[in-house]
C-alpha positions as CSV (number, residue, x, y, z in Angstrom):
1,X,81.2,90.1,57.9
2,X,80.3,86.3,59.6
3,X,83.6,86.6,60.9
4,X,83.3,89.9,62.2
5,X,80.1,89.0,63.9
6,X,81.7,86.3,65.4
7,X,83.8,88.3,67.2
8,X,81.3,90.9,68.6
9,X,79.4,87.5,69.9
10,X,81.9,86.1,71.4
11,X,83.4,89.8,73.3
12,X,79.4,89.7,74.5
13,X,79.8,86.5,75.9
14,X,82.8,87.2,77.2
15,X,80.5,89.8,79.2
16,X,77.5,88.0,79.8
17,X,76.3,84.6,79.7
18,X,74.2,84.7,75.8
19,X,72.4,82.3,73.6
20,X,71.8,82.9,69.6
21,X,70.2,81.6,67.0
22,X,70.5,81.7,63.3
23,X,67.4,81.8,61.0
24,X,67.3,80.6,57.4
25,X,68.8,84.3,55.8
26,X,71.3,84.0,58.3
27,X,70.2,86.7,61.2
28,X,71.2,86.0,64.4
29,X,69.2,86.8,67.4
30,X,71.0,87.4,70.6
31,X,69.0,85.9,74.4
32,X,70.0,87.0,77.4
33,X,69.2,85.9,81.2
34,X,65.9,83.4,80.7
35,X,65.3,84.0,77.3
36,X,65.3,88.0,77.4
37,X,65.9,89.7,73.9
38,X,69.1,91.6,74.0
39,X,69.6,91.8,69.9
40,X,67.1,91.3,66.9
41,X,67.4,92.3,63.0
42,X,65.4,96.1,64.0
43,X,67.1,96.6,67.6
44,X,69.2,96.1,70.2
45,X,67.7,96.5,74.3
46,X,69.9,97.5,77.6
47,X,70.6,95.8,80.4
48,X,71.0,98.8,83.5
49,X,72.6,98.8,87.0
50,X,69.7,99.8,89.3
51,X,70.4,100.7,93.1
52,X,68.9,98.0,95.2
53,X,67.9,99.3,98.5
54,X,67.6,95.8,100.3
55,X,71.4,95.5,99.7
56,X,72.8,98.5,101.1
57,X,71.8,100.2,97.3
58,X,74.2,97.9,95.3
59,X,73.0,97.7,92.0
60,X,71.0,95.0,90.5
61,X,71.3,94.1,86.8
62,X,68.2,94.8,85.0
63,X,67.2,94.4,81.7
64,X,65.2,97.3,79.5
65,X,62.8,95.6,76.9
66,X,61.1,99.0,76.4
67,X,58.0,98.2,78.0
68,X,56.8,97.5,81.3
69,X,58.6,97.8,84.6
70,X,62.7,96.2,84.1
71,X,63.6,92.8,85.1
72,X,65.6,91.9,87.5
73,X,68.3,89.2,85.8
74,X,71.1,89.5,88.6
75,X,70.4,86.0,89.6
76,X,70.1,84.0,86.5
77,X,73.3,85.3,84.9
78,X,75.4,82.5,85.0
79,X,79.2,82.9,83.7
80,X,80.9,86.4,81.9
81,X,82.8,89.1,83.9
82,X,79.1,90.3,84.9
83,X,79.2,86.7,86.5
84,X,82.4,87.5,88.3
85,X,82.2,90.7,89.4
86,X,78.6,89.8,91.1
87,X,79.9,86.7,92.7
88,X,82.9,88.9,94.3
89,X,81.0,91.1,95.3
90,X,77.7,89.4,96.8
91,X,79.4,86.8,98.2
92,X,83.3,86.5,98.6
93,X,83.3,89.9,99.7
94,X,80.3,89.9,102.3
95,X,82.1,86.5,103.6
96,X,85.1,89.0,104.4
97,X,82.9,91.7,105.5
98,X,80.9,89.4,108.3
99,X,84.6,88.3,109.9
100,X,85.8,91.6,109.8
101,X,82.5,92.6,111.8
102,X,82.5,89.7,113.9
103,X,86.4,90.8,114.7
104,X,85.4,94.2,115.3
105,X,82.2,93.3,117.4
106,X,84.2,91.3,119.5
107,X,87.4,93.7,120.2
108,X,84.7,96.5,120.7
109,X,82.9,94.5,123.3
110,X,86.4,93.1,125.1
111,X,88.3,96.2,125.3
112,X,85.2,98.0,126.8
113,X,84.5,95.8,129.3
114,X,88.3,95.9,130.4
115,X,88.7,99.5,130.2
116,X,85.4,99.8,132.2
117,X,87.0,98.6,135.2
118,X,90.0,100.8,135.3
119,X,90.2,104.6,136.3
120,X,91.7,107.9,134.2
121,X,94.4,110.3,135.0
122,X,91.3,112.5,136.3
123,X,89.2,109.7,138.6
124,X,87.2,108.8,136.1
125,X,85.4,104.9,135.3
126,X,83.3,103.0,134.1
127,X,83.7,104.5,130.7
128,X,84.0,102.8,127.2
129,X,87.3,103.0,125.1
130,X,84.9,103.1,121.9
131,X,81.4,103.7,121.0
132,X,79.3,100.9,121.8
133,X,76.9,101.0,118.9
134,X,80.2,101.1,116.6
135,X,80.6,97.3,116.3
136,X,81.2,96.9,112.6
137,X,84.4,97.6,110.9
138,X,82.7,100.6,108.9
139,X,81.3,102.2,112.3
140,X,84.5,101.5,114.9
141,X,85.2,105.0,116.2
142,X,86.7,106.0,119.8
143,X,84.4,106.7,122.5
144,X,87.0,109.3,124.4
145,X,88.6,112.1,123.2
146,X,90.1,113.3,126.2
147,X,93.3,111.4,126.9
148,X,92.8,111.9,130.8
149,X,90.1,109.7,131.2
150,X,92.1,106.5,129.1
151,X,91.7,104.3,132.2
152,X,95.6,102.8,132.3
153,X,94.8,102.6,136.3
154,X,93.6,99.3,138.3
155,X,92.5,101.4,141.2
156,X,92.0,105.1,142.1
157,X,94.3,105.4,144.6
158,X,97.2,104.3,142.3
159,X,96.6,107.1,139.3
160,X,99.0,108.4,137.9
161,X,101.9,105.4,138.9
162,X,99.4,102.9,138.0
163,X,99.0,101.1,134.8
164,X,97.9,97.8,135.7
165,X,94.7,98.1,133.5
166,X,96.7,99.1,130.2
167,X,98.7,96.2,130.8
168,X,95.3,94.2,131.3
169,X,94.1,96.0,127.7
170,X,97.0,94.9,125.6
171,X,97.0,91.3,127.0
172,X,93.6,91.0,125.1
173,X,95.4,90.4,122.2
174,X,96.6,87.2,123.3
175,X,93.6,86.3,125.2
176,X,91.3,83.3,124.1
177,X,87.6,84.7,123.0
178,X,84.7,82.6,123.2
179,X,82.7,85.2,120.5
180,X,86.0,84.2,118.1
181,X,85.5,80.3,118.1
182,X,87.8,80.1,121.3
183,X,90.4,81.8,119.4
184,X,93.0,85.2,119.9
185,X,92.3,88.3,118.1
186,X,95.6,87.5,116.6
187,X,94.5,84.4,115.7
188,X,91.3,84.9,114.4
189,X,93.1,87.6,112.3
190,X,95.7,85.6,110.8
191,X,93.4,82.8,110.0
192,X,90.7,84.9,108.3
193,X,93.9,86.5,106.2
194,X,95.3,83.0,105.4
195,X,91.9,82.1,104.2
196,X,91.4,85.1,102.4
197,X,94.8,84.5,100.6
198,X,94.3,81.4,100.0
199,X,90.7,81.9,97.8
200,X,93.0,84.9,95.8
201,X,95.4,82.3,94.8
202,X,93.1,79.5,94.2
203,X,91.0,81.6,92.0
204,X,94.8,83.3,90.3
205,X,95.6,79.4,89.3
206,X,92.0,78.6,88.0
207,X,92.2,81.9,86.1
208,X,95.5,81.1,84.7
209,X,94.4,77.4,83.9
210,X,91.4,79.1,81.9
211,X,93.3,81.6,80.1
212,X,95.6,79.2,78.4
213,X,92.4,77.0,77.6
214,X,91.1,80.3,76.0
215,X,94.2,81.2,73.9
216,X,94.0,77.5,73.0
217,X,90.2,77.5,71.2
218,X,90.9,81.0,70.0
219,X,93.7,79.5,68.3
220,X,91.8,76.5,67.0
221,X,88.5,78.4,65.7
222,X,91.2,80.7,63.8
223,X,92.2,77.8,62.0
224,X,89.1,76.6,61.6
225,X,86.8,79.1,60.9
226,X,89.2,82.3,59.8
227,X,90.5,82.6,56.4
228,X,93.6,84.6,55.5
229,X,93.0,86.0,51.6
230,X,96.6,86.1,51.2
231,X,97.5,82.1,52.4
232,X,94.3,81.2,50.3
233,X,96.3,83.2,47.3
234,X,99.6,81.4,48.3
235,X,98.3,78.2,48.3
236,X,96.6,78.6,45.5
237,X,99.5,79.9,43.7
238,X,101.3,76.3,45.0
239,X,98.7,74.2,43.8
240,X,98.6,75.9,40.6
241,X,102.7,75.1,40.3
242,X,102.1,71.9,41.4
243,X,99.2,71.4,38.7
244,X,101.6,72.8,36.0
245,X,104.7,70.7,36.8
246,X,102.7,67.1,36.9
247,X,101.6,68.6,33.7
248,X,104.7,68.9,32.3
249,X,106.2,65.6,33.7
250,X,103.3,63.8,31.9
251,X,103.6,65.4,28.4
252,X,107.7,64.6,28.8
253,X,107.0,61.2,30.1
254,X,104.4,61.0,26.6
255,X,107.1,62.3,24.4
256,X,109.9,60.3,25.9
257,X,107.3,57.2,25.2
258,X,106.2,58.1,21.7
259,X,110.2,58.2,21.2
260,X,110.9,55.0,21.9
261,X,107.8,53.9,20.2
262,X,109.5,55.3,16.3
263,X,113.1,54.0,17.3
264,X,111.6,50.4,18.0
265,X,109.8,50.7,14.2
């Protein structure tokens, strides 16, 4: 049953940073976040996902001690998968996000103010490729949906021959942006994708590092702490054979002497 328990403590931890203590009749009681109870001899309390509306209604980890208003404990939980999955989320992926709107900001703002000075198969100017209050990579949506007024032309005499203004639009992939750090779009991309591939493999090769040091104390509390019934049995069994042949060699050894003890007389 201690062994048993030991395993349901350590799959919690596994979850959730924990701390326990042992009394004298040999209880444990399980802490959680600053000191929280999460088990006791009577009960066991919840920790709950609750929408958070300051953060775009992400859920904040709460704990239930079944009276009173629920804590908030997303910020003192300190290692597990909870640990993980918070810290991906809250702050490797909002690093990605705010690139990818900076990115989108910028080509939003660019393209606009190129296509703004061009004219459409129809005449018309002045008019934005996309929306302008779609500057985030979750809002990005096209401003036209008529093809004719796509401004490809640098002048209005020069529709429909002209498409010195298209040409102008897909140079901006090339072009330096201040907004970008001086940068291409190209280049801003490529560097935030490096950068980005570079933290999944760091993190792969820490991950890796930390599962063979896992499999390693896993190994070494089994041979401390478990205990196979049937290798106790076995050994047993050998140390009882061993027992039984000294025996045996010492009462031969004490006949062989009381032998030579009578043929001396």
């Amino acid at each position: 049953m201690r062994d048993q328990r030991g395993r349901f403590l350590n799959d919690l931890a596994g979850l959730v940073d924990i701390s326990s203590i042992e009394d004298a009749t040999g209880q444990v009681t399980v802490f959680v976040g600053i000191g929280q109870l999460l088990v006791t001899e009577q009960k066991a309390y919840e920790l709950t996902g609750v929408a958070n509306v300051a953060n775009n209604g992400l859920l904040d980890v709460r704990y239930d001690g079944g009276t009173g208003p629920n804590t908030d404990i997303t910020s003192v939980i300190g290692s597990g998968r909870l640990k993980g999955l918070i810290d991906a989320r809250d702050t490797t992926a909002v690093g990605l996000q705010t690139s990818l709107n900076t990115l989108t900001s910028e080509l939003v703002s660019q393209v606009n103010a190129q296509h703004r000075l061009g004219y459409g198969l129809d005449g018309s100017t002045t008019q934005d490729f996309f929306e302008a209050t779609g500057t985030t990579a979750s809002t990005i949506s096209l401003a036209l949906s008529d093809r004719q007024k796509i401004a490809a032309s640098s002048t209005a005499a020069g529709v429909p021959g002209n498409n010195v203004n298209a040409l102008a639009l897909s140079s901006l992939q090339t072009a330096s942006v201040a907004g970008l750090g001086n940068t291409t779009f190209q280049g801003y991309y490529s560097a935030m994708a490096g950068s980005f591939g570079a933290t999944i493999q760091g993190v792969t090769r820490d991950l890796q590092g930390q599962e063979i040091l896992h499999d390693q104390l896993l190994a070494h509390r089994a041979e401390v702490a478990g205990v196979s019934m049937d290798e106790e049995l076995i050994n047993l069994l050998k140390y009882q054979r061993a027992f039984e042949a000294a025996s045996k060699l010492i009462t031969t050894s004490d006949e062989m002497l009381q032998t030579i003890l009578t043929l001396k007389r």
